[in-house]
C-alpha positions in Angstrom: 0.0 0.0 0.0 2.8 2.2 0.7 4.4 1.7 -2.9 1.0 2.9 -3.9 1.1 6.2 -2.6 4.2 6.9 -2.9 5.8 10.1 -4.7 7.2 7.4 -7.4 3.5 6.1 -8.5 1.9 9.5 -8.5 4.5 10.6 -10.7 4.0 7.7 -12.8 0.6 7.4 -13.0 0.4 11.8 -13.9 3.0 10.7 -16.8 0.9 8.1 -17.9 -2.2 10.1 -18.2 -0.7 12.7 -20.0 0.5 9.6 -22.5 -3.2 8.3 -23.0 -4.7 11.8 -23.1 -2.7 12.7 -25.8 -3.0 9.2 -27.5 -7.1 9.8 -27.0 -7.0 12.9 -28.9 -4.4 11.9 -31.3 -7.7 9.0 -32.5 -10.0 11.6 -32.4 -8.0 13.8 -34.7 -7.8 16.7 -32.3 -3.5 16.8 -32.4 -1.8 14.5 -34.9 -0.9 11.0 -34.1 3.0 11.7 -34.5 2.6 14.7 -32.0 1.1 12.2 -29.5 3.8 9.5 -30.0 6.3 12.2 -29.0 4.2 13.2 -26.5 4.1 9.1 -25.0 7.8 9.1 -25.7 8.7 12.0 -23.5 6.8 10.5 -20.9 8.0 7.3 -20.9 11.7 8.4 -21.1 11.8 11.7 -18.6 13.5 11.4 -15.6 11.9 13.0 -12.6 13.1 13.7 -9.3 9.5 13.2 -7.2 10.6 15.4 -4.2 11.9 18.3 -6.1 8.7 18.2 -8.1 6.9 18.1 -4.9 8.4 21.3 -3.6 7.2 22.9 -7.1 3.9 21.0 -7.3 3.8 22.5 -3.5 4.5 26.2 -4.6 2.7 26.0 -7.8 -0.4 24.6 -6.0 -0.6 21.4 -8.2 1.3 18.7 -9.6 0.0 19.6 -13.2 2.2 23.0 -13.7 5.3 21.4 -12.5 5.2 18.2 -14.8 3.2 19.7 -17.8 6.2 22.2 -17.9 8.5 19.7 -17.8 6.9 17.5 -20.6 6.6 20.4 -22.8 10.3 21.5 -22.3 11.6 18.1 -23.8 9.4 18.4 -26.8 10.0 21.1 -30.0 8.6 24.3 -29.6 6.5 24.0 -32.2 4.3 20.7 -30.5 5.0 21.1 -27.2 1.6 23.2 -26.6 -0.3 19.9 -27.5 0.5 18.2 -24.1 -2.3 18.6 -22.2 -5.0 19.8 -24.7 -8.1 20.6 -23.4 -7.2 19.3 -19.9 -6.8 21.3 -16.3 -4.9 20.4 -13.6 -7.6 18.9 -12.0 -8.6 16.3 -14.1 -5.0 15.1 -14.0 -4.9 14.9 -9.7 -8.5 12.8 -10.0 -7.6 10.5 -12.6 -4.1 10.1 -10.2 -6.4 9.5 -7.5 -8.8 6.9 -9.1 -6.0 5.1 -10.2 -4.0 5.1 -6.9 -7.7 4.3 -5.1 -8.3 1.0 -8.4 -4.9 -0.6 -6.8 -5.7 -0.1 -2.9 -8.9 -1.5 -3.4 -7.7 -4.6 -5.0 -4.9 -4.7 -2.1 -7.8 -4.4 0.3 -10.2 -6.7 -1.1 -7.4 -9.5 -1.5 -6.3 -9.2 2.1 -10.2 -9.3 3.1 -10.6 -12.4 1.1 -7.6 -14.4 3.2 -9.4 -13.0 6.1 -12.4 -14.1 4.9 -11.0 -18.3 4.7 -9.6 -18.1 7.7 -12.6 -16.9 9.4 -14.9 -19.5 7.7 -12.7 -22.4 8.7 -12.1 -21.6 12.3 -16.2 -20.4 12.9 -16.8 -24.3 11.2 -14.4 -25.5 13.4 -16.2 -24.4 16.8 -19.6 -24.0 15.5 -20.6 -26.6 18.2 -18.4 -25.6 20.8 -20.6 -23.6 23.5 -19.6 -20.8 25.2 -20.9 -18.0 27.5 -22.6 -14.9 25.5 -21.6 -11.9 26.8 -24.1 -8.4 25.8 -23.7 -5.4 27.7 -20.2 -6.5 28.8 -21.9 -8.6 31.1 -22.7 -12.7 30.8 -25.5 -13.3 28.5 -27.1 -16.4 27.1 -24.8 -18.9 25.7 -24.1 -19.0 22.2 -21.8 -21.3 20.0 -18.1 -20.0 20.2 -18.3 -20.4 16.2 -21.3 -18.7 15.8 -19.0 -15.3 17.0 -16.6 -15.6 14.8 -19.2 -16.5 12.2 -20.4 -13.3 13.1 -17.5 -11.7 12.6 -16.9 -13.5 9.2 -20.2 -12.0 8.1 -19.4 -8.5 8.7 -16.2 -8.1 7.0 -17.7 -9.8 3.8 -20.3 -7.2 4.2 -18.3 -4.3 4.3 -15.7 -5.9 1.6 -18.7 -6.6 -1.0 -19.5 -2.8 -0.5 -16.3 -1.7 -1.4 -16.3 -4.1 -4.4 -19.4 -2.2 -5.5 -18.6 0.9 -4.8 -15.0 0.4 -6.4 -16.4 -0.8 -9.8 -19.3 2.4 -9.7 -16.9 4.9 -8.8 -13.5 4.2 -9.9 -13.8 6.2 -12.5 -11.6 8.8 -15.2 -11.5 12.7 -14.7 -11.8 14.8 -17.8 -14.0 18.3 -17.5 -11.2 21.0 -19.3 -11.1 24.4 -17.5 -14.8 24.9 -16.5 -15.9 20.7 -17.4 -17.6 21.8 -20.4 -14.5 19.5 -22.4 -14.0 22.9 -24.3 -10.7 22.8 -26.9 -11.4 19.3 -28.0 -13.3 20.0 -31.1 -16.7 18.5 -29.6 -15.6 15.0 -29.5 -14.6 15.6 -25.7 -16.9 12.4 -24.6 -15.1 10.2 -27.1 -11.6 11.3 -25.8 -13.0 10.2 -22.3 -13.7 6.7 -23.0 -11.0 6.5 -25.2 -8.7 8.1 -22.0 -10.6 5.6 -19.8 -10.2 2.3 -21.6 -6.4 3.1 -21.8 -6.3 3.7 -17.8 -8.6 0.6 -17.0 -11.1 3.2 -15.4 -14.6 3.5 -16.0 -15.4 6.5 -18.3 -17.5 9.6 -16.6 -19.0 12.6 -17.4 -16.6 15.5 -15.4 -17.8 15.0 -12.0 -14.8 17.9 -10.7 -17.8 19.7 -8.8 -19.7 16.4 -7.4 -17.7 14.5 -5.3 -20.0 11.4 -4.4 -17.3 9.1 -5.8 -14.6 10.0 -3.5 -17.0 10.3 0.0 -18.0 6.8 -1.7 -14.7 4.7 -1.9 -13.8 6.2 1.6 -16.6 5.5 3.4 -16.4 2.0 2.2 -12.9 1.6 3.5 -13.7 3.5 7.0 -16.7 0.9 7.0 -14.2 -2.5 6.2 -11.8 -0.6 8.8 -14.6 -0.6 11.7 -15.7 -3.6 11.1 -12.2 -5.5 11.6 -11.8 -3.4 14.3 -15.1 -4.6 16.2 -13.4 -8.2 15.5 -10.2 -7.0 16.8 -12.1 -6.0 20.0 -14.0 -8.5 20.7 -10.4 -10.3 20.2 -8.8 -8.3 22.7 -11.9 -8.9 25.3 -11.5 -12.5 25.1 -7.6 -12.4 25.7 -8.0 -11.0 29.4 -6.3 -12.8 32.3 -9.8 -13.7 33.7 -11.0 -15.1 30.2 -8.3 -16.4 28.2 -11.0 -18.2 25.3 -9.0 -16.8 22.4 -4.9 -15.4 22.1 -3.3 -13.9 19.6 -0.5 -15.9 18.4 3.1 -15.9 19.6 5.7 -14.3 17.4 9.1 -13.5 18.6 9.3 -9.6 19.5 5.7 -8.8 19.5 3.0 -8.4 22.1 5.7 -7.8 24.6 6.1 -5.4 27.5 8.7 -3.6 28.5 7.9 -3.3 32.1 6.0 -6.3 32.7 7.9 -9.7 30.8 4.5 -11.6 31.7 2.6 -10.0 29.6 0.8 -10.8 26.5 -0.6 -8.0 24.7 -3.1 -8.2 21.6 -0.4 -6.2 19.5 -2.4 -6.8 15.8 -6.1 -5.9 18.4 -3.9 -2.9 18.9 -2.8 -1.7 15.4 -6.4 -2.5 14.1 -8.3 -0.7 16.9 -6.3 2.4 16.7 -6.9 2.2 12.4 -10.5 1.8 13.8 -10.3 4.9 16.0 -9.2 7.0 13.3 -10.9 6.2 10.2 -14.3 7.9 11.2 -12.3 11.3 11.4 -10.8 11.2 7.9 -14.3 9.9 6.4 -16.5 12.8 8.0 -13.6 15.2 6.0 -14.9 13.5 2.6 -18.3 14.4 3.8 -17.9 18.4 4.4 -18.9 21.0 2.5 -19.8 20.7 -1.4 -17.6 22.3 -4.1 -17.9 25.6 -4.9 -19.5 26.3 -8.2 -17.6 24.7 -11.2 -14.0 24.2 -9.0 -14.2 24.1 -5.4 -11.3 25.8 -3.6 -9.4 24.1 -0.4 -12.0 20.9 -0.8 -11.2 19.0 -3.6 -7.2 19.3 -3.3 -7.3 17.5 0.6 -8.8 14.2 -0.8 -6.2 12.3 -2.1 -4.2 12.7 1.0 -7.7 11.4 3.3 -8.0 8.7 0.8 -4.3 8.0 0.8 -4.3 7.6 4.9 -7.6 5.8 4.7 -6.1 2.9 2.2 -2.6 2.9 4.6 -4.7 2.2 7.8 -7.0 0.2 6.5 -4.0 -2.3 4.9 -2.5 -1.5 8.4 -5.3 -3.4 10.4 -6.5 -6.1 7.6 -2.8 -7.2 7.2 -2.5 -7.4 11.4 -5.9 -9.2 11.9 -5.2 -11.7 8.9 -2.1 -12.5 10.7 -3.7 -12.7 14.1 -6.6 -14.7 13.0 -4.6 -17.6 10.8 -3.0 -18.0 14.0 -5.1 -17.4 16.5 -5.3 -19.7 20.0 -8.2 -20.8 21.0 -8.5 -22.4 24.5 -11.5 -24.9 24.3 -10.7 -25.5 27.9 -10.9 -21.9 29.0 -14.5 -21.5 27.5 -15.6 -24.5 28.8 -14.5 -23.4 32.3 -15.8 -20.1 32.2 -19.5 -21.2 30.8 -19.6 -23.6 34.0 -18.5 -20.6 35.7 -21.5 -18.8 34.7 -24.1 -21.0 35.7 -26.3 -20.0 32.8 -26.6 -23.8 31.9 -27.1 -24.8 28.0 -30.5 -23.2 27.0 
Protein backbone atom coordinates (compact mmCIF):
# COMPACT_ATOMS: atom_id res chain seq x y z
CA UNK A 1 0.00 0.00 0.00
CA UNK A 2 2.82 2.18 0.69
CA UNK A 3 4.36 1.75 -2.95
CA UNK A 4 1.04 2.87 -3.89
CA UNK A 5 1.08 6.19 -2.64
CA UNK A 6 4.24 6.87 -2.93
CA UNK A 7 5.79 10.14 -4.68
CA UNK A 8 7.19 7.42 -7.43
CA UNK A 9 3.47 6.10 -8.45
CA UNK A 10 1.94 9.54 -8.55
CA UNK A 11 4.46 10.58 -10.73
CA UNK A 12 4.04 7.69 -12.76
CA UNK A 13 0.64 7.41 -13.00
CA UNK A 14 0.36 11.76 -13.86
CA UNK A 15 3.01 10.72 -16.76
CA UNK A 16 0.86 8.07 -17.88
CA UNK A 17 -2.16 10.13 -18.22
CA UNK A 18 -0.75 12.71 -19.96
CA UNK A 19 0.50 9.58 -22.46
CA UNK A 20 -3.19 8.26 -22.98
CA UNK A 21 -4.71 11.85 -23.14
CA UNK A 22 -2.72 12.66 -25.81
CA UNK A 23 -3.00 9.20 -27.52
CA UNK A 24 -7.08 9.79 -26.99
CA UNK A 25 -7.05 12.92 -28.87
CA UNK A 26 -4.40 11.94 -31.30
CA UNK A 27 -7.74 9.02 -32.50
CA UNK A 28 -9.98 11.63 -32.42
CA UNK A 29 -7.99 13.81 -34.71
CA UNK A 30 -7.79 16.68 -32.26
CA UNK A 31 -3.49 16.79 -32.45
CA UNK A 32 -1.77 14.53 -34.91
CA UNK A 33 -0.87 10.96 -34.05
CA UNK A 34 3.02 11.67 -34.47
CA UNK A 35 2.59 14.67 -31.99
CA UNK A 36 1.08 12.17 -29.47
CA UNK A 37 3.82 9.51 -30.02
CA UNK A 38 6.33 12.20 -29.00
CA UNK A 39 4.22 13.17 -26.47
CA UNK A 40 4.12 9.07 -25.05
CA UNK A 41 7.84 9.08 -25.67
CA UNK A 42 8.67 12.00 -23.53
CA UNK A 43 6.78 10.50 -20.90
CA UNK A 44 8.04 7.29 -20.95
CA UNK A 45 11.74 8.44 -21.07
CA UNK A 46 11.75 11.74 -18.65
CA UNK A 47 13.52 11.37 -15.56
CA UNK A 48 11.92 13.05 -12.56
CA UNK A 49 13.11 13.65 -9.26
CA UNK A 50 9.54 13.19 -7.18
CA UNK A 51 10.63 15.43 -4.22
CA UNK A 52 11.89 18.33 -6.10
CA UNK A 53 8.69 18.21 -8.10
CA UNK A 54 6.89 18.10 -4.90
CA UNK A 55 8.45 21.26 -3.65
CA UNK A 56 7.17 22.89 -7.06
CA UNK A 57 3.92 20.96 -7.29
CA UNK A 58 3.77 22.54 -3.47
CA UNK A 59 4.50 26.19 -4.59
CA UNK A 60 2.70 25.95 -7.78
CA UNK A 61 -0.41 24.58 -5.95
CA UNK A 62 -0.59 21.37 -8.16
CA UNK A 63 1.30 18.72 -9.62
CA UNK A 64 -0.04 19.60 -13.20
CA UNK A 65 2.17 23.02 -13.70
CA UNK A 66 5.31 21.41 -12.53
CA UNK A 67 5.18 18.21 -14.81
CA UNK A 68 3.22 19.71 -17.76
CA UNK A 69 6.18 22.17 -17.90
CA UNK A 70 8.52 19.73 -17.79
CA UNK A 71 6.90 17.54 -20.58
CA UNK A 72 6.64 20.45 -22.77
CA UNK A 73 10.32 21.51 -22.32
CA UNK A 74 11.58 18.14 -23.83
CA UNK A 75 9.39 18.45 -26.76
CA UNK A 76 9.96 21.09 -30.00
CA UNK A 77 8.62 24.32 -29.57
CA UNK A 78 6.46 23.99 -32.18
CA UNK A 79 4.27 20.65 -30.45
CA UNK A 80 4.95 21.06 -27.20
CA UNK A 81 1.63 23.19 -26.59
CA UNK A 82 -0.33 19.92 -27.55
CA UNK A 83 0.49 18.17 -24.09
CA UNK A 84 -2.33 18.57 -22.22
CA UNK A 85 -5.02 19.80 -24.71
CA UNK A 86 -8.14 20.61 -23.45
CA UNK A 87 -7.20 19.31 -19.93
CA UNK A 88 -6.80 21.28 -16.31
CA UNK A 89 -4.91 20.43 -13.55
CA UNK A 90 -7.64 18.85 -12.00
CA UNK A 91 -8.60 16.35 -14.14
CA UNK A 92 -4.96 15.05 -13.96
CA UNK A 93 -4.95 14.86 -9.75
CA UNK A 94 -8.46 12.83 -10.04
CA UNK A 95 -7.59 10.48 -12.64
CA UNK A 96 -4.12 10.14 -10.16
CA UNK A 97 -6.41 9.52 -7.53
CA UNK A 98 -8.83 6.95 -9.06
CA UNK A 99 -5.98 5.13 -10.19
CA UNK A 100 -4.00 5.08 -6.91
CA UNK A 101 -7.69 4.33 -5.10
CA UNK A 102 -8.27 0.96 -8.39
CA UNK A 103 -4.87 -0.62 -6.83
CA UNK A 104 -5.68 -0.09 -2.92
CA UNK A 105 -8.86 -1.48 -3.37
CA UNK A 106 -7.67 -4.57 -5.00
CA UNK A 107 -4.87 -4.68 -2.13
CA UNK A 108 -7.84 -4.41 0.29
CA UNK A 109 -10.17 -6.68 -1.09
CA UNK A 110 -7.42 -9.53 -1.46
CA UNK A 111 -6.26 -9.22 2.05
CA UNK A 112 -10.25 -9.34 3.09
CA UNK A 113 -10.62 -12.41 1.14
CA UNK A 114 -7.62 -14.44 3.23
CA UNK A 115 -9.44 -13.01 6.13
CA UNK A 116 -12.35 -14.12 4.89
CA UNK A 117 -11.03 -18.28 4.67
CA UNK A 118 -9.55 -18.13 7.72
CA UNK A 119 -12.62 -16.85 9.42
CA UNK A 120 -14.88 -19.53 7.68
CA UNK A 121 -12.67 -22.38 8.65
CA UNK A 122 -12.13 -21.56 12.26
CA UNK A 123 -16.18 -20.41 12.92
CA UNK A 124 -16.83 -24.25 11.24
CA UNK A 125 -14.44 -25.47 13.42
CA UNK A 126 -16.16 -24.37 16.75
CA UNK A 127 -19.61 -24.04 15.51
CA UNK A 128 -20.58 -26.64 18.20
CA UNK A 129 -18.44 -25.59 20.78
CA UNK A 130 -20.58 -23.64 23.51
CA UNK A 131 -19.58 -20.76 25.17
CA UNK A 132 -20.93 -17.98 27.54
CA UNK A 133 -22.61 -14.85 25.53
CA UNK A 134 -21.58 -11.89 26.85
CA UNK A 135 -24.13 -8.37 25.81
CA UNK A 136 -23.69 -5.42 27.70
CA UNK A 137 -20.25 -6.50 28.77
CA UNK A 138 -21.90 -8.57 31.07
CA UNK A 139 -22.66 -12.75 30.75
CA UNK A 140 -25.51 -13.33 28.52
CA UNK A 141 -27.13 -16.42 27.09
CA UNK A 142 -24.81 -18.93 25.73
CA UNK A 143 -24.15 -19.00 22.18
CA UNK A 144 -21.82 -21.34 20.03
CA UNK A 145 -18.12 -19.98 20.17
CA UNK A 146 -18.28 -20.37 16.15
CA UNK A 147 -21.30 -18.68 15.78
CA UNK A 148 -19.01 -15.26 17.03
CA UNK A 149 -16.63 -15.64 14.83
CA UNK A 150 -19.19 -16.45 12.20
CA UNK A 151 -20.39 -13.27 13.06
CA UNK A 152 -17.50 -11.67 12.59
CA UNK A 153 -16.91 -13.48 9.15
CA UNK A 154 -20.24 -11.97 8.12
CA UNK A 155 -19.37 -8.54 8.69
CA UNK A 156 -16.15 -8.11 6.99
CA UNK A 157 -17.74 -9.81 3.82
CA UNK A 158 -20.34 -7.16 4.17
CA UNK A 159 -18.30 -4.29 4.28
CA UNK A 160 -15.68 -5.92 1.57
CA UNK A 161 -18.75 -6.62 -1.04
CA UNK A 162 -19.45 -2.84 -0.53
CA UNK A 163 -16.25 -1.75 -1.35
CA UNK A 164 -16.29 -4.09 -4.41
CA UNK A 165 -19.40 -2.19 -5.45
CA UNK A 166 -18.61 0.94 -4.82
CA UNK A 167 -14.98 0.40 -6.43
CA UNK A 168 -16.43 -0.85 -9.80
CA UNK A 169 -19.28 2.42 -9.74
CA UNK A 170 -16.91 4.90 -8.76
CA UNK A 171 -13.54 4.24 -9.92
CA UNK A 172 -13.77 6.24 -12.54
CA UNK A 173 -11.56 8.77 -15.16
CA UNK A 174 -11.46 12.71 -14.67
CA UNK A 175 -11.76 14.80 -17.81
CA UNK A 176 -13.95 18.26 -17.55
CA UNK A 177 -11.15 20.96 -19.27
CA UNK A 178 -11.13 24.43 -17.50
CA UNK A 179 -14.75 24.93 -16.54
CA UNK A 180 -15.89 20.69 -17.38
CA UNK A 181 -17.59 21.75 -20.41
CA UNK A 182 -14.52 19.54 -22.36
CA UNK A 183 -13.98 22.89 -24.30
CA UNK A 184 -10.66 22.80 -26.90
CA UNK A 185 -11.35 19.34 -27.97
CA UNK A 186 -13.30 19.98 -31.10
CA UNK A 187 -16.72 18.46 -29.58
CA UNK A 188 -15.59 14.98 -29.46
CA UNK A 189 -14.61 15.61 -25.67
CA UNK A 190 -16.88 12.45 -24.63
CA UNK A 191 -15.07 10.22 -27.11
CA UNK A 192 -11.58 11.33 -25.77
CA UNK A 193 -13.01 10.23 -22.29
CA UNK A 194 -13.73 6.74 -22.95
CA UNK A 195 -11.04 6.52 -25.20
CA UNK A 196 -8.66 8.10 -22.00
CA UNK A 197 -10.57 5.56 -19.80
CA UNK A 198 -10.21 2.31 -21.60
CA UNK A 199 -6.39 3.11 -21.81
CA UNK A 200 -6.27 3.67 -17.85
CA UNK A 201 -8.65 0.56 -16.96
CA UNK A 202 -11.11 3.17 -15.39
CA UNK A 203 -14.56 3.52 -15.96
CA UNK A 204 -15.36 6.46 -18.28
CA UNK A 205 -17.46 9.58 -16.60
CA UNK A 206 -18.96 12.61 -17.37
CA UNK A 207 -16.60 15.49 -15.43
CA UNK A 208 -17.79 15.01 -11.97
CA UNK A 209 -14.79 17.86 -10.67
CA UNK A 210 -17.83 19.67 -8.83
CA UNK A 211 -19.70 16.36 -7.35
CA UNK A 212 -17.69 14.50 -5.25
CA UNK A 213 -19.97 11.44 -4.42
CA UNK A 214 -17.34 9.13 -5.82
CA UNK A 215 -14.63 10.01 -3.47
CA UNK A 216 -16.99 10.30 -0.01
CA UNK A 217 -17.99 6.78 -1.66
CA UNK A 218 -14.70 4.66 -1.86
CA UNK A 219 -13.80 6.23 1.56
CA UNK A 220 -16.65 5.54 3.44
CA UNK A 221 -16.37 2.03 2.19
CA UNK A 222 -12.92 1.62 3.46
CA UNK A 223 -13.73 3.51 6.99
CA UNK A 224 -16.71 0.88 6.98
CA UNK A 225 -14.16 -2.49 6.17
CA UNK A 226 -11.80 -0.57 8.83
CA UNK A 227 -14.59 -0.64 11.72
CA UNK A 228 -15.66 -3.60 11.08
CA UNK A 229 -12.21 -5.51 11.56
CA UNK A 230 -11.75 -3.37 14.27
CA UNK A 231 -15.07 -4.65 16.23
CA UNK A 232 -13.42 -8.21 15.46
CA UNK A 233 -10.24 -6.99 16.82
CA UNK A 234 -12.14 -6.03 19.98
CA UNK A 235 -13.99 -8.52 20.75
CA UNK A 236 -10.42 -10.28 20.18
CA UNK A 237 -8.78 -8.27 22.67
CA UNK A 238 -11.85 -8.88 25.33
CA UNK A 239 -11.53 -12.49 25.08
CA UNK A 240 -7.64 -12.42 25.72
CA UNK A 241 -8.04 -10.96 29.36
CA UNK A 242 -6.26 -12.75 32.26
CA UNK A 243 -9.83 -13.70 33.74
CA UNK A 244 -10.96 -15.11 30.18
CA UNK A 245 -8.34 -16.42 28.19
CA UNK A 246 -10.99 -18.16 25.31
CA UNK A 247 -9.04 -16.78 22.35
CA UNK A 248 -4.89 -15.37 22.12
CA UNK A 249 -3.27 -13.88 19.57
CA UNK A 250 -0.53 -15.88 18.40
CA UNK A 251 3.12 -15.86 19.64
CA UNK A 252 5.68 -14.34 17.40
CA UNK A 253 9.09 -13.54 18.63
CA UNK A 254 9.33 -9.65 19.55
CA UNK A 255 5.66 -8.84 19.45
CA UNK A 256 3.02 -8.40 22.07
CA UNK A 257 5.70 -7.76 24.64
CA UNK A 258 6.09 -5.43 27.46
CA UNK A 259 8.69 -3.59 28.49
CA UNK A 260 7.90 -3.27 32.11
CA UNK A 261 6.00 -6.26 32.71
CA UNK A 262 7.88 -9.70 30.84
CA UNK A 263 4.51 -11.60 31.74
CA UNK A 264 2.61 -9.97 29.55
CA UNK A 265 0.75 -10.85 26.47
CA UNK A 266 -0.65 -8.04 24.70
CA UNK A 267 -3.07 -8.20 21.62
CA UNK A 268 -0.44 -6.18 19.49
CA UNK A 269 -2.42 -6.85 15.79
CA UNK A 270 -6.08 -5.90 18.36
CA UNK A 271 -3.94 -2.87 18.93
CA UNK A 272 -2.83 -1.67 15.42
CA UNK A 273 -6.39 -2.49 14.10
CA UNK A 274 -8.27 -0.74 16.93
CA UNK A 275 -6.27 2.35 16.70
CA UNK A 276 -6.86 2.15 12.42
CA UNK A 277 -10.54 1.84 13.79
CA UNK A 278 -10.28 4.87 16.02
CA UNK A 279 -9.16 6.97 13.33
CA UNK A 280 -10.94 6.24 10.20
CA UNK A 281 -14.28 7.86 11.22
CA UNK A 282 -12.28 11.34 11.41
CA UNK A 283 -10.77 11.19 7.94
CA UNK A 284 -14.27 9.90 6.38
CA UNK A 285 -16.49 12.80 8.05
CA UNK A 286 -13.57 15.17 5.99
CA UNK A 287 -14.94 13.52 2.62
CA UNK A 288 -18.28 14.44 3.82
CA UNK A 289 -17.91 18.39 4.39
CA UNK A 290 -18.93 21.04 2.45
CA UNK A 291 -19.83 20.73 -1.39
CA UNK A 292 -17.57 22.29 -4.09
CA UNK A 293 -17.91 25.59 -4.94
CA UNK A 294 -19.50 26.32 -8.22
CA UNK A 295 -17.59 24.75 -11.18
CA UNK A 296 -14.05 24.18 -9.02
CA UNK A 297 -14.18 24.13 -5.44
CA UNK A 298 -11.35 25.77 -3.63
CA UNK A 299 -9.40 24.09 -0.36
CA UNK A 300 -11.99 20.91 -0.77
CA UNK A 301 -11.16 18.96 -3.57
CA UNK A 302 -7.23 19.28 -3.32
CA UNK A 303 -7.28 17.47 0.56
CA UNK A 304 -8.85 14.20 -0.82
CA UNK A 305 -6.25 12.33 -2.13
CA UNK A 306 -4.15 12.66 0.98
CA UNK A 307 -7.69 11.44 3.27
CA UNK A 308 -8.04 8.66 0.79
CA UNK A 309 -4.28 8.01 0.76
CA UNK A 310 -4.34 7.57 4.94
CA UNK A 311 -7.59 5.82 4.71
CA UNK A 312 -6.13 2.94 2.17
CA UNK A 313 -2.59 2.91 4.60
CA UNK A 314 -4.75 2.16 7.75
CA UNK A 315 -6.97 0.16 6.52
CA UNK A 316 -4.01 -2.32 4.91
CA UNK A 317 -2.46 -1.50 8.36
CA UNK A 318 -5.34 -3.39 10.36
CA UNK A 319 -6.47 -6.05 7.58
CA UNK A 320 -2.80 -7.22 7.24
CA UNK A 321 -2.53 -7.37 11.38
CA UNK A 322 -5.93 -9.25 11.93
CA UNK A 323 -5.19 -11.71 8.89
CA UNK A 324 -2.12 -12.51 10.66
CA UNK A 325 -3.68 -12.71 14.14
CA UNK A 326 -6.62 -14.68 12.99
CA UNK A 327 -4.60 -17.60 10.84
CA UNK A 328 -3.02 -17.98 13.95
CA UNK A 329 -5.09 -17.42 16.49
CA UNK A 330 -5.28 -19.68 19.98
CA UNK A 331 -8.19 -20.78 21.04
CA UNK A 332 -8.49 -22.36 24.47
CA UNK A 333 -11.51 -24.90 24.25
CA UNK A 334 -10.67 -25.55 27.91
CA UNK A 335 -10.94 -21.88 28.97
CA UNK A 336 -14.50 -21.52 27.53
CA UNK A 337 -15.64 -24.54 28.78
CA UNK A 338 -14.48 -23.42 32.31
CA UNK A 339 -15.81 -20.07 32.21
CA UNK A 340 -19.51 -21.20 30.84
CA UNK A 341 -19.62 -23.59 33.97
CA UNK A 342 -18.54 -20.61 35.73
CA UNK A 343 -21.47 -18.80 34.69
CA UNK A 344 -24.10 -21.00 35.70
CA UNK A 345 -26.26 -19.96 32.80
CA UNK A 346 -26.60 -23.77 31.85
CA UNK A 347 -27.14 -24.76 28.04
CA UNK A 348 -30.54 -23.25 26.98
Amino acid sequence: MLAVYDDRSTVKHALEFEAALAQAQAAEAIIEERVADEIGAVCASLAIDPQILADEAAFAGTLAIPLIGRIRSAMAPETAMAVHKGATSQDLADTVMMMQAREASALLIDDADRLDLALTALAENYRRVPAVGRTLMQNAMPISFGLRIAQWRAGIAEAAARMRADAGAYICVQLGGASGTRAGMSGRGSAVARRLSSALQLKPAPPWHSRRIAVAAIGTSVGILVGTVGKMAKDIALLSQDHIREALEPVVPGRGGSSAMPHKRNPTGCQVALSAAHRAPGLVATLLGPSQEQERGLGGWQTEASILADLFSIAAGAIGSMVVTIEGLQIDGDAIACNLAASALGMT
